[in-house]
C-alpha positions, 0 to 999 in steps of 0.5 A, a space after each residue: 669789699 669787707 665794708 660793702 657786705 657790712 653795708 649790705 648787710 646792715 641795709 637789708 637788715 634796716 629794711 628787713 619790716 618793708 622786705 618782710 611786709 612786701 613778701 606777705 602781702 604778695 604771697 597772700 594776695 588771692 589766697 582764697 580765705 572764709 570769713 572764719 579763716 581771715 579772722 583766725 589768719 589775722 591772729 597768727 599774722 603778727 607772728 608770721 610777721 615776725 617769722 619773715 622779718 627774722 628770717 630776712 635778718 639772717 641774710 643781713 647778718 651773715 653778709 656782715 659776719 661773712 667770714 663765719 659761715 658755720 654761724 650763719 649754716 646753724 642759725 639759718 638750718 635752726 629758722 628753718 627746723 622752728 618754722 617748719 614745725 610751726 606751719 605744720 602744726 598749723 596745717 599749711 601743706 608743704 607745698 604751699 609753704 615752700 612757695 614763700 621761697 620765690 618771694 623772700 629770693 625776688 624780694 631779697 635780691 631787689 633790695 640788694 640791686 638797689 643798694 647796689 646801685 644807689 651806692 655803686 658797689 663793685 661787681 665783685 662784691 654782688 658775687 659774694 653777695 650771690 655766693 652767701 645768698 642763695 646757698 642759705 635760702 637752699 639751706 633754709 628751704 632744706 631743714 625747713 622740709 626736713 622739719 615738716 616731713 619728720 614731723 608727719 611721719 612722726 604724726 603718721 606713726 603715731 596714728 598707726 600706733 593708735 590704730 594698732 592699739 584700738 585693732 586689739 582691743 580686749 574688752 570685760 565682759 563679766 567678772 574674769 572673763 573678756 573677749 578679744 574681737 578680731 578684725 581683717 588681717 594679722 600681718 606680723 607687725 599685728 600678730 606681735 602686739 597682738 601677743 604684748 596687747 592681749 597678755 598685759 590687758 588680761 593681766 591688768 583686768 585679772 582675767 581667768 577666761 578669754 574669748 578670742 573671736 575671729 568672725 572679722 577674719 577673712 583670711 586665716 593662713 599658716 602664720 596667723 594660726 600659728 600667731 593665735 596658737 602662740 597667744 592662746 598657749 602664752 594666755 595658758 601660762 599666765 592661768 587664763 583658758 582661752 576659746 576661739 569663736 566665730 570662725 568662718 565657713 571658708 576660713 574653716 575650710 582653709 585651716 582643714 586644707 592647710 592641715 591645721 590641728 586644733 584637735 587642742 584648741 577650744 572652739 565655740 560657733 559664737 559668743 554665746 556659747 562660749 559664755 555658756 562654757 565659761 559660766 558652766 566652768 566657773 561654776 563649777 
């Protein structure tokens, strides 16, 4: 029984490029593609080509080295990791490119029925077959949408950290002196950067006036004051005075009912005259 999983084995490798071949046309076949998109497919075929036929050697090779299904597990879940970084890099979404699954499992399987009957092996034999099979493709199909989904959460977060980073923005205005504009809603995670990202970038552009200007703030609660009042004393340590600008009237209106004090807290009704302030206090 050893010898006919090695001569399975070796058939399906012997047959990997017509299998692999087999596999990509059917796929393909009515795939919608644009002028544009056939020419650039056609520059990625040949190594996609190469992606089958590795993947269908891994059968063949682990019905000859049956007895070390550790090695056949780890290079079988390594195809998978490396394939699915690659068609996510070239934006194939998931669900299209787990429909090869069917295709490599029908196409895998009639060329075993076939060498099955042309050398009349044992019924035995096509269990084994069954058992070593199909687990693989299962393993393959797993770390291959491991892959693909670490990979876009990972591009996920970094997206937010981008935007995150662009959503406390402070910019020079004049010589010491920047502005910080505020737009939507500090949650926590915001209100954190929101203290590192002013601090370091007032350090870095040697600021010695801030203005922190909330005009794009709809909504001011106890923990977002809280979270400005915490900057603006931080920013006072490190020697930069701090103005807030822009607060709307019914922001205004809340801050009073929640019985914020700002008796403390330097306000100006916009940009204008706060640079007023801060040119008057640097002149002097």
């Amino acid at each position: 029984m050893n010898n006919e999983l090695q001569t399975l084995g070796e058939f399906i490798i012997e047959k990997k490029h017509e299998i692999a071949r087999t596999v990509h046309s059917d796929r393909m076949a009515g795939v919608p593609m644009t002028e544009q998109e056939k020419r650039e497919f056609q520059q990625l075929e040949p190594h996609i080509m190469e992606i089958r036929m590795n993947f269908i050697s891994l059968f063949g090779e682990a019905l000859i080295g049956h007895e070390d299904k550790e090695k056949s597990d780890n290079q079988t879940f390594k195809w998978g990791r490396e394939t699915g970084e690659y068609f996510y890099k070239l934006g194939v979404p998931l669900d299209e490119a787990l429909k090869d699954t069917s295709y490599y499992r029908t196409y895998i399987w009639k060329a075993i029925e076939n060498a099955v009957k042309e050398r009349n092996l044992s019924a035995s034999t096509v269990f084994d077959v069954i058992h070593i099979i199909d687990p693989l493709l299962d393993r393959a199909v797993y770390s291959f949408s491991l892959t693909y989904v670490e990979f876009h959460q990972k591009t996920l977060e970094n997206a937010k950290s981008a935007f995150m980073e662009l959503s406390v923005p402070v910019i020079p205005l004049t010589k010491g002196i920047g502005v910080l504009p505020l737009i939507g809603n500090l949650d926590t995670e915001r209100a954190q950067l929101l203290m590192e990202t002013t601090l370091n970038r007032s350090a870095e552009l040697q600021l010695s006036h801030l203005i922190i200007d909330v005009s794009g703030v709809l909504l001011v609660d106890t923990m977002v004051a809280h979270q400005l009042f915490n900057v603006m004393d931080a920013l006072s340590l490190t020697g930069v005075k701090s103005i807030i600008t822009g607060i709307r009237p019914e922001v205004s209106q809340t801050m009073v009912s929640l019985g914020l004090n700002l008796a403390n807290i330097n306000t100006k009704a916009n940009l204008s005259q706060a640079l007023h302030e801060m040119q008057l206090t640097k002149n002097f």
